[in-house]
C-alpha positions as CSV (number, residue, x, y, z in Angstrom):
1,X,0.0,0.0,0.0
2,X,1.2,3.7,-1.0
3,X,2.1,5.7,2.1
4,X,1.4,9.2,2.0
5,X,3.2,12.0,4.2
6,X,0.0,13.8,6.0
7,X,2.3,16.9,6.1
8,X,3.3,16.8,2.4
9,X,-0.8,15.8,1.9
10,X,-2.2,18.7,4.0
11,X,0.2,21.2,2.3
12,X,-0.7,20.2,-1.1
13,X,-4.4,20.6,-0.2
14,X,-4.2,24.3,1.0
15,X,-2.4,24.9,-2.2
16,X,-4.6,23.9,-4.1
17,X,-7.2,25.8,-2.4
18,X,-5.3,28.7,-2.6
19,X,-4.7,28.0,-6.5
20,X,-8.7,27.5,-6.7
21,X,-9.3,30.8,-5.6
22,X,-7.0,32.4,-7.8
23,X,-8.9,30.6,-10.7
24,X,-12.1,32.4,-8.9
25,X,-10.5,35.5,-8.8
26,X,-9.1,35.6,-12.3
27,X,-12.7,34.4,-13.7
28,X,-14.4,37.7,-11.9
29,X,-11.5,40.4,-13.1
30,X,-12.4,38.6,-16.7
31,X,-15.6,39.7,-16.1
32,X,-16.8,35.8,-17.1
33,X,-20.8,35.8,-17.3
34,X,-21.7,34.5,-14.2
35,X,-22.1,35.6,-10.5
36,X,-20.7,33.7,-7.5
37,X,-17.0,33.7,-8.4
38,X,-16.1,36.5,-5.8
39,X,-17.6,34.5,-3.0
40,X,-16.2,31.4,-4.5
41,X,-12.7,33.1,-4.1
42,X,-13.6,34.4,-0.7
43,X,-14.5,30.2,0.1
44,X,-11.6,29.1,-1.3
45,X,-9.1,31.5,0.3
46,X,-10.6,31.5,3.7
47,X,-10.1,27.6,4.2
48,X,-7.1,27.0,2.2
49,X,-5.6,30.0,5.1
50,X,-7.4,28.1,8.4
51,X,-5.1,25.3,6.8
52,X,-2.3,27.6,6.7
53,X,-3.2,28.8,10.3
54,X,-3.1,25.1,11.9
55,X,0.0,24.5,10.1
56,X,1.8,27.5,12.1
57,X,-0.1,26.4,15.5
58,X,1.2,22.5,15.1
59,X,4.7,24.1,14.8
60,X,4.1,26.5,18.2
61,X,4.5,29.5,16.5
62,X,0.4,30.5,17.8
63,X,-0.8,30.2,20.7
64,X,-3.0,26.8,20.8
65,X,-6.3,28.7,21.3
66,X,-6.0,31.1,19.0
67,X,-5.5,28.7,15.9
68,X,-7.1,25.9,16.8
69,X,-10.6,28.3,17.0
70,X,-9.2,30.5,14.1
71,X,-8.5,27.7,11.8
72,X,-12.0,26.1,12.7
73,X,-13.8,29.6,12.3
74,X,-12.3,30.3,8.8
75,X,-13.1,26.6,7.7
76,X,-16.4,26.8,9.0
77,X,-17.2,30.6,7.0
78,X,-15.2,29.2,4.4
79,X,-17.3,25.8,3.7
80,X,-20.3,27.9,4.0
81,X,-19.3,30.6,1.6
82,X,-18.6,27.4,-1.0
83,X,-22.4,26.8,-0.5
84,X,-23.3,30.6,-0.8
85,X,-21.2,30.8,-4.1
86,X,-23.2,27.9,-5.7
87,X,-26.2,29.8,-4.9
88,X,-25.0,32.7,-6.9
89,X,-23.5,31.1,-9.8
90,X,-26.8,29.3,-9.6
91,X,-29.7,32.6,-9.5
92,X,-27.5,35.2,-9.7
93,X,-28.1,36.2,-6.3
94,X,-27.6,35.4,-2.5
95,X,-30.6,33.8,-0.7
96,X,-31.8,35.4,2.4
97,X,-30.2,32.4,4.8
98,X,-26.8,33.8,4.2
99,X,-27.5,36.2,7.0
100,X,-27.1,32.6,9.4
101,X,-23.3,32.5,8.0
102,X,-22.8,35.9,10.0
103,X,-24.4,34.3,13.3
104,X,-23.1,30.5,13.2
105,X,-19.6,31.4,14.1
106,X,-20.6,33.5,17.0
107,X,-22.2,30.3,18.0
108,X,-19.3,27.9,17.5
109,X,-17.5,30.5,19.6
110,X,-19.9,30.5,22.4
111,X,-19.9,26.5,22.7
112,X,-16.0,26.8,22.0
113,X,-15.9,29.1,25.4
114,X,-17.9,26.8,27.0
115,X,-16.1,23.5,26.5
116,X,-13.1,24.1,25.1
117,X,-14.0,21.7,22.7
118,X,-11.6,23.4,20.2
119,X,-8.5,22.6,22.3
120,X,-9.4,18.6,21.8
121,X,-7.8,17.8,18.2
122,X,-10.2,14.9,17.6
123,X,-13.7,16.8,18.1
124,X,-12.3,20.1,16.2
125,X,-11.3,17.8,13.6
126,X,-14.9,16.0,13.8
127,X,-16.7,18.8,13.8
128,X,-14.5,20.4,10.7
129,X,-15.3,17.5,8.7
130,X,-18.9,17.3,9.6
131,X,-19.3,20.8,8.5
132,X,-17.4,20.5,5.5
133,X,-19.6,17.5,4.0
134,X,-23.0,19.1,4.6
135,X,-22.2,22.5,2.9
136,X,-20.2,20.3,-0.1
137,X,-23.7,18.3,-0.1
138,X,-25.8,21.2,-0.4
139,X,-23.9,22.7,-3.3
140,X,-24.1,19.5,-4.9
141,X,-28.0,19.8,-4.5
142,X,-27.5,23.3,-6.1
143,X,-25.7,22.7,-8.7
144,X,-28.6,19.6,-9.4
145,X,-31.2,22.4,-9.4
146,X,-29.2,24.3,-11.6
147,X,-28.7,21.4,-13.8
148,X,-32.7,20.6,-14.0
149,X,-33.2,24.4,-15.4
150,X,-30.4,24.9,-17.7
151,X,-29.0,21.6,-18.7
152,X,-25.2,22.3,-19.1
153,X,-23.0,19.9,-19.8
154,X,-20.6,20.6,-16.9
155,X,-23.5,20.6,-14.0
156,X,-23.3,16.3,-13.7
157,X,-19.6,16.3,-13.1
158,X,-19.1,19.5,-11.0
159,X,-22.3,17.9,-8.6
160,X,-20.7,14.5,-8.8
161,X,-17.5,15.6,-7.5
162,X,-18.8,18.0,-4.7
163,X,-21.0,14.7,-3.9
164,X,-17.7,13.0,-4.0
165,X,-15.3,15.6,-1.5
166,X,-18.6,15.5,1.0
167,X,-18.8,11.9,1.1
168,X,-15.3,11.6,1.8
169,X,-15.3,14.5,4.7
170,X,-17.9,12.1,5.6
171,X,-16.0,9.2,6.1
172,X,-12.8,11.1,7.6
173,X,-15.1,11.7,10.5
174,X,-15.8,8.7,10.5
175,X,-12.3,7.6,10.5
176,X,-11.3,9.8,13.1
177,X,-14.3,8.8,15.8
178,X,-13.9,4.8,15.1
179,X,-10.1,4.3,13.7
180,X,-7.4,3.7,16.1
181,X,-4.6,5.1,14.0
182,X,-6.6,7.8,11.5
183,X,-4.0,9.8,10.1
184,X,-2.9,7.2,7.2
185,X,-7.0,7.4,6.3
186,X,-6.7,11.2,6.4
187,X,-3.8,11.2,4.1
188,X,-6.0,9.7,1.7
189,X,-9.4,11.4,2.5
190,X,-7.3,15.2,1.9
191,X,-5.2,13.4,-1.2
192,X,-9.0,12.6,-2.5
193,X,-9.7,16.7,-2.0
194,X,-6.7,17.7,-3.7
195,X,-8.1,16.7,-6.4
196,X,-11.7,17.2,-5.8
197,X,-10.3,21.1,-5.4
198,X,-8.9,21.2,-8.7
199,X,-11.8,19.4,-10.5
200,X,-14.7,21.9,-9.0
201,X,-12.6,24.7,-10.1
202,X,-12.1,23.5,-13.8
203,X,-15.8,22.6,-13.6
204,X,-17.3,25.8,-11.9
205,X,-15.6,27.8,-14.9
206,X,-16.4,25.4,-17.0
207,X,-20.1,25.9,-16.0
208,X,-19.7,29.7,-16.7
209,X,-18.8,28.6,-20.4
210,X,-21.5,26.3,-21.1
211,X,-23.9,29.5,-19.8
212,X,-22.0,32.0,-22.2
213,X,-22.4,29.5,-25.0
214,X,-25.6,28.7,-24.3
215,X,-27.1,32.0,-24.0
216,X,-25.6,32.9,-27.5
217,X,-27.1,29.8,-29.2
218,X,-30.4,30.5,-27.5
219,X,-30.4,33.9,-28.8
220,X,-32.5,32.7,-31.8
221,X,-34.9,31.1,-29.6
222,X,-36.0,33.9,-27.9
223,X,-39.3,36.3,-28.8
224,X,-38.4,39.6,-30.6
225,X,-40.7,41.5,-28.9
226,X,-40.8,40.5,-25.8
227,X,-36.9,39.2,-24.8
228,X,-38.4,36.1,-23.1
229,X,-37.9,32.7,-24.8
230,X,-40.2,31.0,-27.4
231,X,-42.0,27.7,-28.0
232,X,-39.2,25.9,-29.4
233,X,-36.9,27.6,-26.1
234,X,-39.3,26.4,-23.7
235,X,-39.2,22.8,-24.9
236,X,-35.6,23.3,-24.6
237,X,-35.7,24.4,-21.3
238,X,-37.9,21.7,-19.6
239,X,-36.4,18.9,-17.4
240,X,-36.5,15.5,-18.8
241,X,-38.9,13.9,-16.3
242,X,-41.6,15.7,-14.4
243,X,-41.8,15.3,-10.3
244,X,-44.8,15.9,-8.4
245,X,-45.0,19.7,-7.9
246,X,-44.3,20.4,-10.9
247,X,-46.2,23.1,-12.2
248,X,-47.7,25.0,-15.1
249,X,-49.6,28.1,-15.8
250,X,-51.1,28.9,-18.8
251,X,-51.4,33.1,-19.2
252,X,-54.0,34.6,-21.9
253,X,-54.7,38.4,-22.1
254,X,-58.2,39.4,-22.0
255,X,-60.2,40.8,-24.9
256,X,-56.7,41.2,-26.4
257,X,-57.7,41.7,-30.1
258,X,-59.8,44.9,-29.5
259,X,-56.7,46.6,-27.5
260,X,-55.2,45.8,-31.4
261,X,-58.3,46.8,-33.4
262,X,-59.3,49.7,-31.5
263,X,-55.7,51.5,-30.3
264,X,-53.4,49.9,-33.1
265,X,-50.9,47.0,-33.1
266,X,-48.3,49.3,-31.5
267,X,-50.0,49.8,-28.1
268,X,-50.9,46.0,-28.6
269,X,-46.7,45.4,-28.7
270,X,-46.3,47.6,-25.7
271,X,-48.5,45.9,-23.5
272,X,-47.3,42.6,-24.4
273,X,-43.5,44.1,-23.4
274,X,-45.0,45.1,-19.9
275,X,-46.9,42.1,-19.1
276,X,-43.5,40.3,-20.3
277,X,-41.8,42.1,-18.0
278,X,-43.8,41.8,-15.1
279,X,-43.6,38.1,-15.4
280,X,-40.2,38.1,-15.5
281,X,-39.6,40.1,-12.1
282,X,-42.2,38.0,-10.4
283,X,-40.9,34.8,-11.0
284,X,-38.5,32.8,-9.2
285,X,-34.9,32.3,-10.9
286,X,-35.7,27.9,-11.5
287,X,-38.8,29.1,-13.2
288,X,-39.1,28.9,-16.9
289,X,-41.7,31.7,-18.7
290,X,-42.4,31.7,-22.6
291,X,-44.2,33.4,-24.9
292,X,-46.6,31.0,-27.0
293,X,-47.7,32.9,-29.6
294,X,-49.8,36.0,-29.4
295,X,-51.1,36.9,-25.9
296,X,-50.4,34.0,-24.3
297,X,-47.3,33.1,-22.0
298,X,-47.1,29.5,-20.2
299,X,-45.0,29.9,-17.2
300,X,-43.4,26.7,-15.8
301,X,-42.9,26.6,-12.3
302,X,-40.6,23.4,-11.0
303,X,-41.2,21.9,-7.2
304,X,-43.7,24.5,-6.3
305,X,-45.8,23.4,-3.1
306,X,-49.5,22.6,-4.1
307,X,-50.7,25.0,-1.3
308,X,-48.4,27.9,-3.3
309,X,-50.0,27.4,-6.6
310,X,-52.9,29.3,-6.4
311,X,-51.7,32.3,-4.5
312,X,-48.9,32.9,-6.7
313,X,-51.1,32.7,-9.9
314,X,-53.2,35.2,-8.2
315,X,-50.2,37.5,-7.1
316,X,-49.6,37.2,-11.3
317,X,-53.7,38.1,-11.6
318,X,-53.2,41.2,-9.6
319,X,-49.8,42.5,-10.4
320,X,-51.1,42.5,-14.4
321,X,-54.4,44.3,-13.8
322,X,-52.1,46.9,-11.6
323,X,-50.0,47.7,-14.6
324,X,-50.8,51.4,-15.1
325,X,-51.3,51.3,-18.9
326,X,-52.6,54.3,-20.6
327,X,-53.1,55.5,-24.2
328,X,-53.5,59.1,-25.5
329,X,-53.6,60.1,-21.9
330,X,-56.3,57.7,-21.3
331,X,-56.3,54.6,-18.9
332,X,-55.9,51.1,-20.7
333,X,-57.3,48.0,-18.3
334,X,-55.6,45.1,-18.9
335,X,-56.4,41.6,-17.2
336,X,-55.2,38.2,-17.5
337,X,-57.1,34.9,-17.4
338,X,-54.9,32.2,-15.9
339,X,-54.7,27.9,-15.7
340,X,-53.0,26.3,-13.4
341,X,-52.2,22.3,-13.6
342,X,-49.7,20.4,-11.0
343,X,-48.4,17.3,-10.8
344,X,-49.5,14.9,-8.4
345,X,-48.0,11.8,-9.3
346,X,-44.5,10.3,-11.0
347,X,-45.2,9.5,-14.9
348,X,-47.5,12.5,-16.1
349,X,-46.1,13.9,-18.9
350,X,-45.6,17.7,-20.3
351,X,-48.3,17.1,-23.4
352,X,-50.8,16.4,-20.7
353,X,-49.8,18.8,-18.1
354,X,-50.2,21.8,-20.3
355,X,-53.5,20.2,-21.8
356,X,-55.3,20.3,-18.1
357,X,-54.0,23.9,-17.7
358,X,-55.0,24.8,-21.0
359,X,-58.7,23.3,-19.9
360,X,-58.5,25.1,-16.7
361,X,-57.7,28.7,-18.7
362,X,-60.8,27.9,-20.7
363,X,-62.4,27.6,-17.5
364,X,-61.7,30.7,-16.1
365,X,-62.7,32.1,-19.5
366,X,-66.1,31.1,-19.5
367,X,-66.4,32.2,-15.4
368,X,-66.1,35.6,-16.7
369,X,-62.1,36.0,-17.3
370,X,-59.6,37.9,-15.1
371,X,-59.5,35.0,-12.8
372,X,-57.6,31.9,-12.3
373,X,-59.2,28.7,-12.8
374,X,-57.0,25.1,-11.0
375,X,-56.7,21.4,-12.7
376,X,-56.6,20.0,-9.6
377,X,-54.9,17.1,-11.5
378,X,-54.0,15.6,-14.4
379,X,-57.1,13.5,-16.0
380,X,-56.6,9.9,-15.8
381,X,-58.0,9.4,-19.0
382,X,-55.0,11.6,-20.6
383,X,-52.0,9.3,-18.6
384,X,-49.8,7.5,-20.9
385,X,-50.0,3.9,-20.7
């Protein structure tokens, strides 16, 4: 069996960290096409140097409280800020629960103050590794979001290895609670993240690429007027197997054709841009909205909670009617008629989800429009066999 030198190991693993974030860094002063890559070089840095840290404390040049807690605090904030990043390469934006990145090291503090468990090279090591698998595990789950939306080549692989580097955090604490001598099995376990480190940073720029390349062959597939994606986009766009929760709305304009006949095709245009628009801020950044022709948009909305549906169509409802339009000086009412259909069960398919929310639109058609009308499911009669 190959021995590895843990000192040798552990060296080469902040480096590469450290050579990670430069990649980050690099990708954000080229201005690549995607967010994220600032707090992905913030991650990166902040745990390669809580590596750097505990290699000056194991030589005595710190004081043992101040990097064994120091080199735990900046692994911990720096794990998280891996999961944060993947967020923001993902939507674009941070969610609100990165505010709990600010507060969770004042409360490994507190218990550190209270126990000393920091001082104990065994639990700090524990507890890094634990921490370091669950936020590696949630970016994997990101980057699988991401990869149900957009479909880019590089989003298997980059949330296969994360997978990978938090399943083997995973079983270096398991190591170090259950093996006698653990330090040959965390040679291995950090030789396994040197190269995890190199591969998510290939991939995570890689991912930027695809995006970039993407976005410029989809530029054909998106409506003129409105900026948002067509038919042939949409179909694009869709995952490749619908999960219960999935949902669809199907958006028609009221009395559309006498805004055209009686004001002109040109304030027709302009309130297709605005209700295009408006649609586009309100929905969330895994949703999918197209334009199918005409006045009608389909808005698919993956893993939404069936208690959600309904309020969120009607938030769509109201926003539209609220859109101030006016002509000549004069006030223009616009509504919206809406279907929603959800799926309830593993094996509907997309031909017969957008069917039962087309039936549901004609529904709230013939109640008198400017309402939303629910499939509660699916027609049996319409499931494949």
């Amino acid at each position: 069996m190959i021995v590895l030198d843990i000192a040798t190991v552990l060296f080469l693993y902040q480096s590469s960290l450290l050579v990670g974030a430069a990649v980050f860094l690099l990708a954000r002063l080229r201005d690549v096409p995607a967010s994220g890559f600032g707090t992905l070089a913030a991650a990166f840095s902040l745990v390669g140097f809580g590596g750097v840290l505990a290699g000056f404390g194991e030589h005595a040049m710190l004081p043992k409280p101040v990097w064994t807690l120091g080199s735990l605090t900046l692994g911990v904030v720096g794990h998280g800020l891996l999961a944060l990043g993947m967020e923001r390469l993902r939507s674009g934006r941070l969610p609100q629960a990165w505010r709990l990145l600010a507060v969770y090291p004042v409360s490994v503090w507190i218990v550190a103050w209270a126990t000393g468990f920091h001082l104990d090279n065994q639990l700090r090591a524990t507890f890094f590794h634990l921490n370091a698998a669950l936020c590696l595990m949630l970016a994997a789950r990101i980057v699988t979001r991401l990869r149900r939306v957009e479909q880019l080549p590089s989003c298997r692989p980059l949330a296969a290895v994360l997978a990978l580097s938090g399943a083997s955090f995973l079983l270096g604490a398991a190591a170090i609670l259950f093996a006698a001598d653990f330090v040959p099995w965390l040679a291995w376990e950090f030789f396994i993240q040197i190269l995890g480190n190199f591969a998510v940073s290939i991939l995570i720029y890689s991912v930027a690429t695809d995006r970039a390349e993407r976005k410029l062959s989809l530029m054909a597939e998106l409506d003129s007027l409105t900026g948002i994606g067509n038919r042939r986009w949409l179909e694009r766009m869709l995952p490749g197997h619908l999960r219960p929760g999935d949902t669809v709305f199907c958006i028609d304009l009221d009395h559309f054709k006498r805004i055209n006949d009686r004001f002109g095709h040109a304030a027709g245009d302009t309130v297709l841009v605005a209700v295009a628009a408006t649609l586009r801020n309100l929905k969330r950044p895994d949703d999918v909205l197209a334009r199918m022709g005409g006045e009608e948009f389909l808005l698919f909305l993956p893993e939404l909670r069936t208690s959600d549906a309904l309020p969120v169509a009607e938030r769509i409802r109201e926003a539209i009617q609220a859109i101030p339009f006016q002509h000549q000086g004069n006030p223009l009412g616009v509504t919206t008629s809406i279907g929603v259909a959800q799926v309830v069960r593993l094996g509907e398919n997309w031909a017969d989800l957008v069917h039962a929310a087309d039936m549901a639109l004609y529904d709230a058609k013939r109640d008198g429009r400017n309402r939303v009308a629910h499939a509660p499911r699916v027609p049996h009669d319409l499931m494949p066999a």
